[in-house]
N, C-alpha and C positions, 0 to 999 in steps of 0.2 A: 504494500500500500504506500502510494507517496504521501511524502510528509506535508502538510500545511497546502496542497492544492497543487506540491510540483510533483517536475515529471522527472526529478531525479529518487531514485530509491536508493535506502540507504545501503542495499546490498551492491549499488554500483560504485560506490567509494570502498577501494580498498583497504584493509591494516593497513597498510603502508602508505598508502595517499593520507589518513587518516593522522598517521603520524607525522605527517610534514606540513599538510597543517597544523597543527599544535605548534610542533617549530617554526614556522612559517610567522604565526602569531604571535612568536616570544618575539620576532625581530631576529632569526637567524637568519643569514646571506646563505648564498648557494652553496659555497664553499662549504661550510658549518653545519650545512643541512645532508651535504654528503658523505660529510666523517661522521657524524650523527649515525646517519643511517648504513653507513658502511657501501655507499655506492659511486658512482661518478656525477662529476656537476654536471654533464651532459643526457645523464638517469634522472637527476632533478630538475632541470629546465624541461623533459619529455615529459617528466608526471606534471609541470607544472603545466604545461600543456595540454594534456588530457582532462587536468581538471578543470581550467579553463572552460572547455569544449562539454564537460558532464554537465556543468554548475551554469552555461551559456552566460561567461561571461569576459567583459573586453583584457584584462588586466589580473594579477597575481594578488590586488589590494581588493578589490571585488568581491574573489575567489573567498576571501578571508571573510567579507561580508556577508557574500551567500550562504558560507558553512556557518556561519553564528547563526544568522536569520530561518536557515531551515533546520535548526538543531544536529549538525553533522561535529562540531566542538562547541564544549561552553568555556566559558571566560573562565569562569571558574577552575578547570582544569588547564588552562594556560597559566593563572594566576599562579596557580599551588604548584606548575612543574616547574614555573620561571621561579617561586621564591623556595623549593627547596634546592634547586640546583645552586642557586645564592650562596645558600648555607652550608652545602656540600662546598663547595669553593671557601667561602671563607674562614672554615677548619682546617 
């Protein structure tokens, strides 16, 4: 069933799409999103591209709109991943 009247379902966002936005959302660059995720910045410009193209929209700041607005990430779990990573860092 789509979410809120779209026509993206949530079973077309991958784990892995799923995790780069999150990252995406803390404000990690391409570079950061590919040690992150253990891929090439060329694997994260392609996914950011497909989600572009899921989400039908212009830009990667968009993408990050759509996913909050149709419940694909919440703030909340960008909040909590960007401020324990914080704390892991400054121990």
């Amino acid at each position: 069933m789509p979410l809120r009247g779209s026509k993206v379902y949530p079973k077309m966002i991958t784990r892995r799409e799923r995790a780069m936005l999150n990252l995406i959302a803390q404000g990690y660059r391409n570079k950061e999103i590919a040690g992150e995720l253990y891929i090439s910045e060329k694997t994260v410009m392609e996914s950011q591209k497909n989600l572009m193209r899921k989400l039908n929209v212009p830009n990667v700041a968009s993408v990050i709109d759509q996913a909050l607005e149709k419940g694909l990430i919440s703030v909340y779990e960008v909040l909590e991943s960007r401020f324990s990573k914080r704390k892991l860092e400054a121990n």
